[in-house]
Each structure stands twice: as structure tokens, then as C-alpha cells.
C-alpha positions as CSV (number, residue, x, y, z in Angstrom):
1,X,135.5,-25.4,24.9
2,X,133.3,-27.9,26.1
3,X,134.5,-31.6,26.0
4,X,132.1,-34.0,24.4
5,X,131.8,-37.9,24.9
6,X,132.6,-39.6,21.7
7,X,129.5,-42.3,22.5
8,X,127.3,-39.1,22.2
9,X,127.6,-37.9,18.8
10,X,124.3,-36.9,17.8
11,X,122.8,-34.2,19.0
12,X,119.2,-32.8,17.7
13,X,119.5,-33.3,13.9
14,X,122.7,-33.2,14.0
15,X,125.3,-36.3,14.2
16,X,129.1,-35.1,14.7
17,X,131.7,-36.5,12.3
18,X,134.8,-35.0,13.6
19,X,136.1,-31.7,15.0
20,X,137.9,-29.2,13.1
21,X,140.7,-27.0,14.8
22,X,138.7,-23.9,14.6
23,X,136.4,-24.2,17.3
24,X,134.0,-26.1,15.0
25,X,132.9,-29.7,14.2
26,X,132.0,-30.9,10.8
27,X,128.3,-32.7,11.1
28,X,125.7,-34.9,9.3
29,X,122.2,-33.5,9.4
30,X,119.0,-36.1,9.2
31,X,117.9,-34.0,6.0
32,X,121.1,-35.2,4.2
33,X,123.1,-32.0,4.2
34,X,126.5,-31.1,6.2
35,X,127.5,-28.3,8.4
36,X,130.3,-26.7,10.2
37,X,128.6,-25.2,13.3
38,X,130.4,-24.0,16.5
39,X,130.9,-27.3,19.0
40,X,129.8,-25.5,22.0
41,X,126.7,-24.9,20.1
42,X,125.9,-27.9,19.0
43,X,126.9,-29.4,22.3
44,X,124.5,-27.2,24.3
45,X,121.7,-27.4,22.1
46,X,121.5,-24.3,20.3
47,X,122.4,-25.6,17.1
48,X,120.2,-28.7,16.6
49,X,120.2,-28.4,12.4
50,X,121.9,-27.2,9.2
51,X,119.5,-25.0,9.5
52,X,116.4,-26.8,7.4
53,X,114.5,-27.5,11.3
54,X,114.8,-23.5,11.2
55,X,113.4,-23.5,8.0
56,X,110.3,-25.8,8.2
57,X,109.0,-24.5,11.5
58,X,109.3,-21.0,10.0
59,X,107.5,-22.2,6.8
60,X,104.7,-24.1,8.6
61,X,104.2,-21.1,11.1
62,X,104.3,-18.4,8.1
63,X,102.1,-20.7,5.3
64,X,99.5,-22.2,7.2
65,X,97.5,-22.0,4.3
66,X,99.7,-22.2,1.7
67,X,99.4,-19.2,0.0
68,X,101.4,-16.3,1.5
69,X,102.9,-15.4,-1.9
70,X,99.6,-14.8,-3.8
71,X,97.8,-12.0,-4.4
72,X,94.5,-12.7,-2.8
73,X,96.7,-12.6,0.5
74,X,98.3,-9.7,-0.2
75,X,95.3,-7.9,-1.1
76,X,93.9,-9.5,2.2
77,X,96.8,-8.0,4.0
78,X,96.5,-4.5,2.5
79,X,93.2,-4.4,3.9
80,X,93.4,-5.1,7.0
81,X,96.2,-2.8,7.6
82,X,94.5,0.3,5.9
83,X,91.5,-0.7,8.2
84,X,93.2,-1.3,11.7
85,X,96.6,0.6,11.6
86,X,96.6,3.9,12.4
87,X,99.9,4.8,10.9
88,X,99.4,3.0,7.9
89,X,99.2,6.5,5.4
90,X,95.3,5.5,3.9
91,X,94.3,4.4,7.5
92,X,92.2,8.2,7.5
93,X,89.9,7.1,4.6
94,X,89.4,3.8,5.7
95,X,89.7,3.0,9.8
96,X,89.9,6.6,10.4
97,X,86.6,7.1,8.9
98,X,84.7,4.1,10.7
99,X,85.0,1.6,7.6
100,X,85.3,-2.0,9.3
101,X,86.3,-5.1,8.0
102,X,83.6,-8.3,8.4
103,X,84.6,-10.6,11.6
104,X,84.6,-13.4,9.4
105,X,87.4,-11.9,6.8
106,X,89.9,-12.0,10.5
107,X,90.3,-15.4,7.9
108,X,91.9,-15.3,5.0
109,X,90.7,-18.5,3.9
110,X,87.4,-17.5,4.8
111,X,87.8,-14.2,2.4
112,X,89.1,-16.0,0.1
113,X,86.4,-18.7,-0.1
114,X,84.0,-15.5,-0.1
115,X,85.9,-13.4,-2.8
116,X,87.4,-16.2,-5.1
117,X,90.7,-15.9,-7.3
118,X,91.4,-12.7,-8.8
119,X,89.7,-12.4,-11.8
120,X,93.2,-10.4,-13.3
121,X,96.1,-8.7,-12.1
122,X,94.2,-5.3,-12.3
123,X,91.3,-6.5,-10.1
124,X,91.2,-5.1,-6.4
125,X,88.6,-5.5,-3.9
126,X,85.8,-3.4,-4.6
127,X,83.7,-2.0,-1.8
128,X,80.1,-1.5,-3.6
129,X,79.2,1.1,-0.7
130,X,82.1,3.1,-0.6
131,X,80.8,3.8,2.6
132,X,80.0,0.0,3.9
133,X,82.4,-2.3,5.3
134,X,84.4,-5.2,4.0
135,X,82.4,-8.0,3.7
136,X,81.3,-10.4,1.7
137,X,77.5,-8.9,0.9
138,X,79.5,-5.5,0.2
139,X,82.5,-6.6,-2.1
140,X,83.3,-7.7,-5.3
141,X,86.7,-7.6,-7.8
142,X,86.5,-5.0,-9.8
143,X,88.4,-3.0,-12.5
144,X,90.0,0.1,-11.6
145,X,87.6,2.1,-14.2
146,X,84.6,0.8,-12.1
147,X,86.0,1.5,-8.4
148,X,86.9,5.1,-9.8
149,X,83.0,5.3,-10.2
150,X,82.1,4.5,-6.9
151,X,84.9,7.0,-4.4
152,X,83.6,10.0,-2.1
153,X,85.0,12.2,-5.0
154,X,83.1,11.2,-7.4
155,X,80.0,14.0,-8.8
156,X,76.7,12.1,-9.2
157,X,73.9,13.6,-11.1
158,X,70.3,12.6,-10.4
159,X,68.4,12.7,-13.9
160,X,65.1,10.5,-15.6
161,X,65.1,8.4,-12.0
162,X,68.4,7.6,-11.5
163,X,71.5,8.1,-9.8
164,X,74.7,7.7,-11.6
165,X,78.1,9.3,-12.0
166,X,79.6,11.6,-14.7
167,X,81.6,9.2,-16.5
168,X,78.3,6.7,-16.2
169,X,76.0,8.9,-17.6
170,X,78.7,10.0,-20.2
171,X,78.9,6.4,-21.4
172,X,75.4,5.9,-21.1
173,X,74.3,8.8,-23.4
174,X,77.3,9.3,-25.9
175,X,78.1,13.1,-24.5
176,X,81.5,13.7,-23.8
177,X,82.2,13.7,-20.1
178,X,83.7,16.9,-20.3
179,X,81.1,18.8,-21.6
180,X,78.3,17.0,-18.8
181,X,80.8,18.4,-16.2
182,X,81.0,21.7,-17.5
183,X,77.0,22.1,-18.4
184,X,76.8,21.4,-14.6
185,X,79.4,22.8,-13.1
186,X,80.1,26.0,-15.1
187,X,76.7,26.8,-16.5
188,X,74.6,26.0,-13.9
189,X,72.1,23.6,-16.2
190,X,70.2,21.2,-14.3
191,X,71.2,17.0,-14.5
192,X,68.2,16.6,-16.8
193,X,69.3,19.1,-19.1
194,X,72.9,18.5,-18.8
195,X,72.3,14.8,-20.1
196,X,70.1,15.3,-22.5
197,X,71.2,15.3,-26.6
């Protein structure tokens, strides 16, 4: 065990009060709390806290912006993996399929300053292209009934000058979506006919 001078008592945050029989020394951090770290440790510098200097340099690296825990950076997280990481399993209908995310968005804070606060808990980021990239001219928060609308699965019909889907035009005209699907799909009628009364 190393010897250490008694005029030498504080090392990092750390100020020694005495040493204990087991190798260790009982000490004083700066941020108020007490520790029983290994001597040799403390001596040589690789204990320099109670473990709070750990703590904060972790924090500040891991919450520059202050809001790891939210769900604007989560979402912001989910994206960019699904866009950039091959193995990630979604990676094939996002990265794998050419859709990019913005320059600017490599920010959270700049996507968040784009996107705003979460309207609810069952808002996601809503690509209004499904085939555009992230950004902020092609997303908004939307509900998942609305981004339903809008996948590469969805059937759209092409009736009195617009486009729509199935479940639009159902809400839009009172038929039952059903009965639009199978008018189309089973009996052949045209989108014209298959939306009309």
C-alpha cells in the first residue's frame, strides 16, 4: 500500500480524514458527502470524488440541451436511427429506401425549434410526402389516423379532380369504407362511380 504524507491530505475532491484497516480511507468530498474509497486510489488519482465529479461531467456531456428525457428527443432519436442505421429493423423503409433526414435536423435543437412541443402523447412526426425527406418544409405532428392516410400501402382513388384515400373519401362522402374498397376492388367500378351515393 502506498504511504501518504499526512501534510497532503487532499487529493482532487477529495480530503482524507483517516484510514481504515481495510485498505481504505474514510474522506470528505467538496460537495459535502463522505466516502470510503481504496487509499491507493485516491492517492494515485483515480478516485478524485464520491463520485458526484463522475456525475456532472456525465450529465453536462449527455444533456447539453437539457432535454434528453423528453419526447421530442426521443422522437428525434428514432429518426435518425431508422434513417442512418442499417441494422436498425425499419431502416429498409426509411434509409434503405433513399429517405434522408434534412442537414439542419443533425440538431436537435434546431428540429425542435422547427417542429415545436408535441402537440400530445399520440403525435409523431409526420412526413407529408411519404416519399420526401425529414425536414422541416416536409413534416408536421400528426395523429396516427392521419399518417395511416399518407403510407405506400395506402389505395388512392382519383374521382371529381382529386386524389384522396379510401378512408378520406369514405369520410368525405358518408359511404362506408368497406363498401368503396369492395366496389373497386371486387367489382371492378370505376373511382367515380365507386364514390358516388
Amino acid at each position: 500500500m502506498l504511504e501518504y504524507r499526512r501534510a497532503e491530505k487532499v487529493f482532487g475532491f477529495l480530503t482524507i480524514l483517516g484510514v481504515l484497516p481495510n485498505r481504505r480511507c474514510r474522506c470528505l468530498c467538496q460537495c459535502g458527502a463522505t466516502a470510503e474509497p481504496f487509499l491507493d486510489n485516491v492517492i494515485r488519482g483515480r478516485t478524485q470524488s464520491c463520485g458526484c465529479m463522475r456525475s456532472a461531467v456525465t450529465s453536462a456531456r449527455s444533456r447539453s440541451h437539457g432535454d434528453s428525457d423528453s419526447d421530442e428527443h426521443r422522437t428525434w432519436c428514432r429518426m435518425r436511427d431508422r434513417c442512418n442505421r442499417q441494422s436498425n429493423p425499419k431502416w429498409f423503409r426509411y434509409g434503405g429506401r433513399g429517405i434522408r433526414i434534412d442537414p439542419r435536423w443533425n440538431s436537435y435543437e434546431r428540429f425542435l425549434s422547427d417542429m415545436g412541443r408535441r402537440p400530445s402523447k399520440r403525435h409523431s412526426v409526420h412526413r407529408v410526402d411519404n416519399d420526401g425527406d425529414y425536414s422541416p418544409e416536409n413534416c408536421v405532428w400528426a395523429l396516427p389516423k392521419e399518417q395511416s392516410r399518407n403510407t405506400a400501402r395506402s389505395r388512392k382513388l382519383t374521382a371529381l379532380g382529386k386524389t384522396q384515400t379510401i378512408a378520406e373519401w369514405a369520410e368525405e362522402t358518408g359511404i362506408n369504407y368497406g363498401t368503396i374498397w369492395s366496389r373497386v376492388s371486387q367489382y371492378g367500378w370505376d373511382a367515380e362511380r365507386a364514390v358516388a351515393q
